[in-house]
N, C-alpha and C positions, 0 to 999 in steps of 0.2 A: 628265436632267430628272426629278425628283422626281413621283413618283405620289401623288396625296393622297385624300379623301372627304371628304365633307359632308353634313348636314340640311339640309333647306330648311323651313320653315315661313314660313305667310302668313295672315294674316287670320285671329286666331283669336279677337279678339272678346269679350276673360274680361271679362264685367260682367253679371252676372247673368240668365245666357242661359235658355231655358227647359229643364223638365225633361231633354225628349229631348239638347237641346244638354249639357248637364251631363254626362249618361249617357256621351255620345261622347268627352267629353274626359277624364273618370274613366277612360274604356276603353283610352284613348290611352296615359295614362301605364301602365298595369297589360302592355298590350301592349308597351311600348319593353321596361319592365323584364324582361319574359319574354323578348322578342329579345335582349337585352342578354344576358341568363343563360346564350342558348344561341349566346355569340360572336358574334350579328349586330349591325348599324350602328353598326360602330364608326367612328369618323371623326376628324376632325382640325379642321372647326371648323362650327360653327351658325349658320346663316344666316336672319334674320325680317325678309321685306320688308316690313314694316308694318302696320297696324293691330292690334298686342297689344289696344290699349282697343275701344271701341263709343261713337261720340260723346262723345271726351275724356273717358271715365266708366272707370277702370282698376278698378273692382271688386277681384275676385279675382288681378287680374293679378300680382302679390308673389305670393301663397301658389302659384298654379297653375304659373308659370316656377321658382319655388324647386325643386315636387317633382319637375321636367321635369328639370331638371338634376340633381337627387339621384340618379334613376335611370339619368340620364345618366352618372352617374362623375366630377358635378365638384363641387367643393368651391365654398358659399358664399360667395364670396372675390372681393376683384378678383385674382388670382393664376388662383385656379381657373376663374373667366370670361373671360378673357383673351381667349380664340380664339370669345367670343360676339358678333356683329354683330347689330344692329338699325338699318334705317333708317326714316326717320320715314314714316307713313301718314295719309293723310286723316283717319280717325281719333281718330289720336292726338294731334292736337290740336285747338284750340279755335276755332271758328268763328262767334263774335257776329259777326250781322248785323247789329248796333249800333254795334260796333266801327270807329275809323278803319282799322285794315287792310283789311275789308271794304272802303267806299268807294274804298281806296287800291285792290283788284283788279279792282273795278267797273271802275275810268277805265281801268286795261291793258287791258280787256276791251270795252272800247267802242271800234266798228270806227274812229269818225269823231274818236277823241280821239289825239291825237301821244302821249300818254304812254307808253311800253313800258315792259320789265321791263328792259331793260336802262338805259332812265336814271332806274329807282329803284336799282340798285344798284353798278352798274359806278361805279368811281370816277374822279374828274375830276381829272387829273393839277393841271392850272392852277388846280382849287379842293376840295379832297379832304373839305370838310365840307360840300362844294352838296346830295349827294343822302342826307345821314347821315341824318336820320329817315325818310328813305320805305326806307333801305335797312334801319334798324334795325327797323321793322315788320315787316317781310316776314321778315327773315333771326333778327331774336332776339325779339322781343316777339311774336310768332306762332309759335314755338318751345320758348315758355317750359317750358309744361307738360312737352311729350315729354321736356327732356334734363333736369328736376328726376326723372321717373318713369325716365330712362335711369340714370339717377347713383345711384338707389334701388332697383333690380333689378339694376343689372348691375354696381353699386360701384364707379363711376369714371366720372369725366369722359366727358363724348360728344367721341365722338375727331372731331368736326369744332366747331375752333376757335370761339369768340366773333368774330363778324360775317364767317365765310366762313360758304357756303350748302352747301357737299360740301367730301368731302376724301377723302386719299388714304392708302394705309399699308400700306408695305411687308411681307409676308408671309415666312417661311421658304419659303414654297412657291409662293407665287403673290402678283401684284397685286392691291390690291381698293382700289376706288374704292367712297364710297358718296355719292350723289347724290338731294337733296331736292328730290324730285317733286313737292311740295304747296308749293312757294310762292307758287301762286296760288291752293291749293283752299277753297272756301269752302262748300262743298254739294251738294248733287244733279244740279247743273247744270254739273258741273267736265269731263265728258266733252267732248272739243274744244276745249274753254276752257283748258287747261294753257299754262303759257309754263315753259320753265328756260333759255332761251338767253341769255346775256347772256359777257364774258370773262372770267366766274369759272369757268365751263363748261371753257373751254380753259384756261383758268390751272391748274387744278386737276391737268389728266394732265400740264402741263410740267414739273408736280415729281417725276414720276416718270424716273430717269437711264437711261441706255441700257443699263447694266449690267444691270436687271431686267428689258429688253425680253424675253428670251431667255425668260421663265417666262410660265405663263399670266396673262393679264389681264382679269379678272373685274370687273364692276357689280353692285352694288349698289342698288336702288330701288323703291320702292313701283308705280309705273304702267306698264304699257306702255306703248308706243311710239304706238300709236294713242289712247291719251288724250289728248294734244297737237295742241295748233292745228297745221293741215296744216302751215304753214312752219316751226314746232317740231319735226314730225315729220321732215322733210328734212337738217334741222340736226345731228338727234342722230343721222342716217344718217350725215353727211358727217364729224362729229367722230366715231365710232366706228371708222369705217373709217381717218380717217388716224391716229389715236394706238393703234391697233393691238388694240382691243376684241376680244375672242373669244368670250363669254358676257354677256350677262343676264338676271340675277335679279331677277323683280318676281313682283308677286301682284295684288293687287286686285279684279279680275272672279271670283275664288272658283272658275276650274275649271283643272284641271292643260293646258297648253297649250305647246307648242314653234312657233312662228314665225322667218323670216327677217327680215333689218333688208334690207329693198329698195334698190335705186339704190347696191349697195357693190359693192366689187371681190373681195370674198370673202367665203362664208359668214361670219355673224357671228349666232349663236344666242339668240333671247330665249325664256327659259325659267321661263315661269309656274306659280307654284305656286298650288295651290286653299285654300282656307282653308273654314270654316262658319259661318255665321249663320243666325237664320228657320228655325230647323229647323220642317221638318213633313213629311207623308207626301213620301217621295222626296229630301230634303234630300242632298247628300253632302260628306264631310268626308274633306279630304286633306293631305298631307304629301309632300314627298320626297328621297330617299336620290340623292347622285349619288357617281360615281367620278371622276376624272382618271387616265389611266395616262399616267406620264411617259414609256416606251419608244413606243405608237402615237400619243401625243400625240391623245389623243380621249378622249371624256365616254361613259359611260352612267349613264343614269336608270334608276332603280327608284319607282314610284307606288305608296305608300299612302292605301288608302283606308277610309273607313268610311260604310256602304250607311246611311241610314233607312229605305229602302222594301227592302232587303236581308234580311242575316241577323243586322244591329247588330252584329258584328263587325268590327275592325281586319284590315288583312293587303295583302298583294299585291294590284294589281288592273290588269292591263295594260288593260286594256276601256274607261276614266275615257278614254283617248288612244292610239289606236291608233298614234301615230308610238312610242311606246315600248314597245319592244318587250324582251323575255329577251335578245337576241342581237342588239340595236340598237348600235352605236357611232358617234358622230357626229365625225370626226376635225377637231379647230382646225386650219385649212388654214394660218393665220400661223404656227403652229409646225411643224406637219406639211413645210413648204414648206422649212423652215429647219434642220431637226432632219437630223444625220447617220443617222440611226435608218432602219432602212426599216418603210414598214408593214407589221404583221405583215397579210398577205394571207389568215392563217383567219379575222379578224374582220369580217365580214357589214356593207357599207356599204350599208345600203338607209335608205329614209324619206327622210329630206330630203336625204341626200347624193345628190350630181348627179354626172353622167358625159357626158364630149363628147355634141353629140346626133346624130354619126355612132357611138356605140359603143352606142345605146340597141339591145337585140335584143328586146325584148315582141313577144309574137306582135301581131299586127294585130283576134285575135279581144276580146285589151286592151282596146282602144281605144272609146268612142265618141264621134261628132261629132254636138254639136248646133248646131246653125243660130237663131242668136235675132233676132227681127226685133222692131218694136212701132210703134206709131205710123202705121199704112201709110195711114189712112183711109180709105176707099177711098168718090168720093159726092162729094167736095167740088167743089166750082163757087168761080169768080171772083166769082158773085155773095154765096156763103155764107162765103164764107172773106176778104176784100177781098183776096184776091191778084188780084192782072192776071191775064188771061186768057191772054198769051205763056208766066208761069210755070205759072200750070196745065198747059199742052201741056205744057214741057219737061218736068214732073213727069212724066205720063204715059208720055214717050218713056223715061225715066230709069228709071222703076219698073216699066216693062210690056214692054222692049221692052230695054235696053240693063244689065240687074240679071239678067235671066234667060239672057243669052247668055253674060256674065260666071262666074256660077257654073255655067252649064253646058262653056265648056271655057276657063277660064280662070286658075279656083283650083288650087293642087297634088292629084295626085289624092287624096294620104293625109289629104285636109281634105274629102271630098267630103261633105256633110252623110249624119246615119245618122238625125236626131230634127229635127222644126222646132218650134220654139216660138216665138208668136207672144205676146206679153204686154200684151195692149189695145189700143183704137181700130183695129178691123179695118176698122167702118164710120166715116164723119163724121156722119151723122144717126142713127145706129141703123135705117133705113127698107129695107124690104124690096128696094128698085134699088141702097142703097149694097150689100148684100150678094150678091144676084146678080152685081154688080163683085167684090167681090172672090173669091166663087166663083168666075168664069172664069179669074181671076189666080191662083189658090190651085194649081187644077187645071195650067195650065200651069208653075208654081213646079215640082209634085211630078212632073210630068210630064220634066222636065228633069234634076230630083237622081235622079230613079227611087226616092224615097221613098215608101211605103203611104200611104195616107190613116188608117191606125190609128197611125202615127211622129207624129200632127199636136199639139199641146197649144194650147188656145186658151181665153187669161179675158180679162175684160173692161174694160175703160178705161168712160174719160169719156164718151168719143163712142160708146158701146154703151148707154147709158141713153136709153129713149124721150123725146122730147120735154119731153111731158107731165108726166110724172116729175119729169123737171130742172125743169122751172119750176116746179112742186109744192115740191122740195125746197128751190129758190130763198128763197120764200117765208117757209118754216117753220124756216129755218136754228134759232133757238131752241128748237124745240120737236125735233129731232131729238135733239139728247141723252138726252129720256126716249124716244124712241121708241124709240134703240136698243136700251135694256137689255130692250123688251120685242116688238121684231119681230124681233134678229137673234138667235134661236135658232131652232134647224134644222126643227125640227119644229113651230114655231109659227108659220113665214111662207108655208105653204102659201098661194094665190093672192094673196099683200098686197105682200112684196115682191120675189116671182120676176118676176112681171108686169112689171115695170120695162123685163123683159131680154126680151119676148115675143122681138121680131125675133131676136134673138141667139140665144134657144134652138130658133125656128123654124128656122133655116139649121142648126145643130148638128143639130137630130133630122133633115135633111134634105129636111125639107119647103117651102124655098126652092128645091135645087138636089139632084136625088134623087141625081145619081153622088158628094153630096156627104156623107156621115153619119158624124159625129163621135163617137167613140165614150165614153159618158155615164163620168164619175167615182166613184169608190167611196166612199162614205161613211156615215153611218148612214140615210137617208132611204131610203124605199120604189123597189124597182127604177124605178114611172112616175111618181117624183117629178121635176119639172124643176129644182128645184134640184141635181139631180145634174150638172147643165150650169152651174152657176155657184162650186161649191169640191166638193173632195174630194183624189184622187189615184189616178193609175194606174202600175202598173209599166211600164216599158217597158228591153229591152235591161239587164236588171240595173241601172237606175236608179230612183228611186223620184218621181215627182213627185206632188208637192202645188202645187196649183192654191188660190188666194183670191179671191178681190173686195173692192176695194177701194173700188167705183164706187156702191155701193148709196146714196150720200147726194151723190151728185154734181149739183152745180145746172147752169145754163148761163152762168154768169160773166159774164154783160154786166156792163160798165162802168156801173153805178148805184149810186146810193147805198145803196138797200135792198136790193141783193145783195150779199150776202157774198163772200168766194173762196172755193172747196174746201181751199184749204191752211188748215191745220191745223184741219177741222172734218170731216175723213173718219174713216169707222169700216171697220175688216174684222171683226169679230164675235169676241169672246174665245171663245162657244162652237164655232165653226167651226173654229176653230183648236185645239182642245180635242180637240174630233173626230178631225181627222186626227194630232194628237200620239200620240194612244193607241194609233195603228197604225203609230209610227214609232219609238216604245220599243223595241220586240222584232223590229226590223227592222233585217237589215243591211245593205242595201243602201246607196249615194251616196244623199244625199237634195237635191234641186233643189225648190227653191221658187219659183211663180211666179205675181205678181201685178203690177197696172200701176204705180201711184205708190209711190216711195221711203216712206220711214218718215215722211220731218218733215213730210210731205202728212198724215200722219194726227193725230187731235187725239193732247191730251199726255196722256190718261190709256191711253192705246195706243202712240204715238208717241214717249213719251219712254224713255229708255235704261233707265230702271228699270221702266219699266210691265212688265207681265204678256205683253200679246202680243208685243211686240220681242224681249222676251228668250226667251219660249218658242221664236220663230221661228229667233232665233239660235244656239241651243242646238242646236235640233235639225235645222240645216238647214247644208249643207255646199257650198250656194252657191244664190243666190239672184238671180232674172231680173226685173227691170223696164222700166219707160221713162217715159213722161208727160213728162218735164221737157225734151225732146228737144234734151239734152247731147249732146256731141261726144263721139263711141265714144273710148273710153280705158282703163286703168286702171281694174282690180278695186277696191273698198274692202278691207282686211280687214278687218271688223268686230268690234270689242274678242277680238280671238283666236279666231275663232271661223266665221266665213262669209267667203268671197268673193260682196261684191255686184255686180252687171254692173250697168249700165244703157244700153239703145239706146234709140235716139228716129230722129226727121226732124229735119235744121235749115232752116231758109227763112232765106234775106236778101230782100232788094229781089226779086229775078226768079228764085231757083232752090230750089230742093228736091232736099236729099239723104237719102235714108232710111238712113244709117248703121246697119250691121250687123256680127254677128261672130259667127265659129267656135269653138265651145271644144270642145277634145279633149281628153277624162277617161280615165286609166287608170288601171280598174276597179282592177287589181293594185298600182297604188302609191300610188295616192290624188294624183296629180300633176297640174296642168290647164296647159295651153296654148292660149291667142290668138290668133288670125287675125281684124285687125280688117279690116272694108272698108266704104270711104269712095267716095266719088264725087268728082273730081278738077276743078273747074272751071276751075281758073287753067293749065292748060295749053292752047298749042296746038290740040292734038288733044284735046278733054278725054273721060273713059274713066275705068271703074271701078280701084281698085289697091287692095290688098289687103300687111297688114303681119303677118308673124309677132312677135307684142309680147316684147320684152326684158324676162320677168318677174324677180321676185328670184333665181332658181336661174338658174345658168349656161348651164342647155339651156335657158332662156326656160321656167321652168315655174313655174306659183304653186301651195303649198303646202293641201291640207284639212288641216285639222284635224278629227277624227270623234271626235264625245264622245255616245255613244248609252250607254244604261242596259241592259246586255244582260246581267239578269240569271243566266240559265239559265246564258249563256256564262261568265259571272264564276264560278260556282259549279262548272262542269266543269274550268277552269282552275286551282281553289285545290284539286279533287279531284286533279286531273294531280299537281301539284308538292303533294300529300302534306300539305296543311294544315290 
């Protein structure tokens, strides 16, 4: 099998970026050329997952790819571009919202309309011109731009035909499929909303013959895997895995990121390249160099990077993603599996690659478990809540009596909790008796795992806002939008909005339950500030948590006219989260983030994928704990490459309550996490707590961090190490 290399470039945006942006990419080409001069990244072909333009606007794009290639060693030529790839990016084409395409991705997008992507474009054997304009929309007249600007930079036809959506094309070295990600993209709001399943999808890899199977088979596309509607997402699991995928190439989210495609039968690699836009203090812009070696039949990556809040320089930067490493090799197990070759045993399979989980040997000092619970309420009555008064009791028996016998000798012992984190609604009223309840409960909890009462982390939910408050908040639901921008700053809400949480932060200072005291969070506020008890972060066990509030604008949701819901009308403070960001740059520890309500709980100028706080939280948080919605324990999100999200809750039907919970075990050394979910079992028998180790995307059941922290000092001793 043939050894090859590659560029990867993504999102780079040429249309009249601002100064700083300029700077970066002048520096880029200055830098190739200097590598270039002294024998590095040389390669065999160039790979752009999309977005060359910035809102269909190509600027600079001719003159800046010209001088990229010049430097490159290839000739202006369709001859000399030959081995150039581009697939098409959100970007790169044109998105009126005036437009009948538009309306045409509306209707695929509307949950209650029968129209899908597959019967605008799949064709109808019994009438093969039924779906021809909604397929011509989508597939060529929404297309138009990218392959006249493809045909004009790269001097040739866009190698995926007039009215096919992807295609395919055989390589000296390898397979490459390139598939258009954006045939439903229309704007800001395309995260989730993605569809490309249709049998053009699988028609596409049947034209590839068995005789190529033997070589690597490489993707092509502008989106990851989790920008698609969850059933999109499953689909292009299950076609991955059977037509024998081994790599993808995408970009989009702009940070360099390696994830697995989940639910396959073998690793199967998506490999994000970062791009730059919006520069400003902190901006970063990346690039990257990969290998294929035909003898181990495995990939390494090399990430370039270039810092703005750095030293404005190009160069090496293993720091942007710790799964790439100098001496990382990620072996294509479909080839690997197939290949008479052995692998060569000096090249270091650590990071994502997985080993039986009887051959795992990490010390145990690796390891920790934390215990995440949420929801527990503790206070509610038959009369407060309309549940029957029969489920109440079973609740009690369930959560007081038959949860604490369970994890005390029932779990494996290597899952015994090391951390508890508990993420809202500890009480139902917020009232000084609901938390004395769950004080006595807490105590026997910790009492039982043999956990300190410093191991404990506790924010606040719904049901942790006083009364008073919530109906306050109820009221003013309008006016809370300006409130926020001028009560949730940290140092401005001394008694206005701490107050909310008295009982909450009465029991934390443990002046409800004195064997009870909770130990206050770090942040900028003065040591006897009580909001130290409502966001900040404490280290614990070499983990870092950051702790939010999400509850601060919480009503009490009756059923009225003149109350609003809390979904989408919650705030967690851009400043607070500001706060503890800046003590998470320069830190390297796991970072765990935890607050009660999910993201879409929160309004859309916080809440939405592009807002400020989402994304800062996602950037810099390497898994993050909620509940509110009290969904059934399951499956992590992974969050556009970036975080695994948890969420535990309680579920009630008619008569039972199960407070659904789960173990995650982190080691510290590999950046690896595993699941121990436990549910409450009603339908049997004998019914009794049972407990699942969850089958995550790696073979040992383990999900993947991703750690993209800004460490500069480190990045700067690293380019010192290797002489640059």
């Amino acid at each position: 099998m043939e050894s090859f290399k590659w560029l990867h470039f993504s999102d780079l945006h040429l249309s009249g970026g601002t100064l700083a942006e300029n700077a970066a990419k002048e520096k880029l080409i200055k830098f190739i050329k200097k590598e270039r001069e002294c024998g590095h990244l040389k390669f065999d072909y160039i790979f752009i997952s999309g977005d060359v333009a910035n809102q269909a606007i190509y600027g600079e794009a001719e003159e800046f790819l010209t001088d990229l290639f010049l430097v490159l060693g290839l000739e202006n030529t369709k001859k000399g571009l030959k081995n150039v790839f581009w697939s098409v990016g959100n970007h790169d084409i044109q998105r009126d919202e005036s437009s009948e395409r538009y309306k045409l991705i509306q209707e695929i997008r509307d949950c209650d309309n029968s129209l899908t992507l597959s019967n605008c474009i799949d064709v109808d054997k019994r009438c093969p011109y039924k779906h021809m304009e909604r397929r011509s929309l989508l597939i060529d007249a929404g297309m138009m731009l990218f392959k006249d600007m493809h045909h004009k930079i790269l001097k040739r036809e866009y190698e995926i035909n007039r009215g096919e959506p992807h295609s395919y094309i055989a390589l000296p070295k390898l397979n490459l499929f390139i598939l258009n990600t954006c045939l439903t993209s229309v704007g800001s709001k395309d995260a989730h909303n993605l569809y490309i399943k249709s049998e053009e999808l699988r028609k596409v890899f049947s034209k590839m013959g068995d005789e190529n199977r033997r070589k690597p088979i490489f993707v092509l596309g502008h989106h990851g895997r989790d920008f698609f509607e969850m059933s999109e997402m499953d689909e292009l699991s299950d076609i991955f895995d059977e037509k024998g995928v081994d790599l993808y190439l995408c970009g989009h989210n702009h940070r360099l990121g390696i994830a697995l495609f989940p639910d396959t039968g073998r690793n199967i690699y998506q490999i994000t390249c970062g791009g730059g836009d919006k520069f400003s203090k902190g901006a970063v812009f990346s690039f990257m160099y990969g290998e294929f070696n035909g003898i181990n039949c495995s990939v390494h990556i090399t990430p370039y990077s270039y810092r703005e809040s750095g030293n404005k320089e190009w160069g090496i930067d293993y720091q942007l993603n710790k799964r790439f490493k100098e001496d990382t090799y990620f072996p294509l197990e479909r080839l690997k599996d197939n290949s008479i070759n052995i692998f060569n045993t000096a090249l270091k399979e650590v990071a994502v690659t997985v080993q039986p989980e009887t051959a795992i040997n990490e010390s145990s000092s690796d390891y920790v478990n934390v215990l995440h619970l949420s929801d527990l309420q503790f206070g509610i009555t038959a009369k407060l809540s309309k549940k029957g008064s029969v489920a109440i009791r079973k609740r009690e028996i369930v959560l007081e009596k038959k949860l604490l016998n369970f994890l005390q000798n029932e779990i494996p012992t290597d899952w015994k909790p090391d951390i508890v984190v508990i993420s809202g609604d500890l009480a139902w009223s917020a009232t000084k008796s609901d938390y004395e309840k769950f004080g006595k409960w807490l105590k026997k909890l910790l009492d039982v795992l043999g956990v300190p009462i410093q191991n404990v982390i506790l924010c606040t939910g719904n049901h942790d806002i006083n009364t008073f408050a919530a109906e306050a908040n109820s009221e003013n639901r309008k006016e809370l939008n300006d409130k926020a921008n001028i009560e949730l700053i940290p140092d401005a809400t001394e008694g206005k909005i701490y107050e909310k949480f008295s009982e909450f932060i009465s029991f934390c200072k443990g002046e409800i339950d004195p064997e009870i005291v909770i130990e206050p969070l770090e942040n900028i506020l003065p040591e006897e500030s009580e909001g130290r008890y409502l966001y900040g972060y404490r280290d614990l066990s070499g983990l870092r948590f950051n702790v939010l509030n999400t509850s601060w604008y919480c009503g009490n949701n009756k059923k009225e006219k003149s109350s609003a819901s809390d979904k989408n009308n919650l705030w967690i403070g851009e400043q607070f989260v500001e706060d503890i960001i800046q003590n998470l740059e320069s830190n390297d520890k796991y970072s765990v983030t935890v607050f009660h309500h999910p993201f879409d709980w929160l309004n859309i100028k916080e809440g939405d994928d592009n807002a400020k706080v989402k994304s800062r939280l996602l950037v810099y948080s390497d898994i993050i704990l909620c509940g509110h919605v009290h969904t059934k324990v399951g499956e992590p999100t992974f969050e556009h490459n970036r975080a695994q999200i948890f969420q535990s809750g309680a579920l009630w039907d008619e008569e039972n309550y199960t407070p659904e919970s789960r173990i995650i075990k982190i080691n510290k050394q590999t950046g690896l996490l595993r699941q121990l979910t436990i549910e409450y079992d009603y339908s049997v028998a004998k019914e009794g707590w049972k407990y699942d180790i969850c089958p995550g995307p790696n073979k040992d059941h383990t999900y993947p961090i991703n750690i993209a922290k800004h460490l500069e000092e480190q990045f700067e001793k690293d380019k010192m190490r290797r002489g640059l």
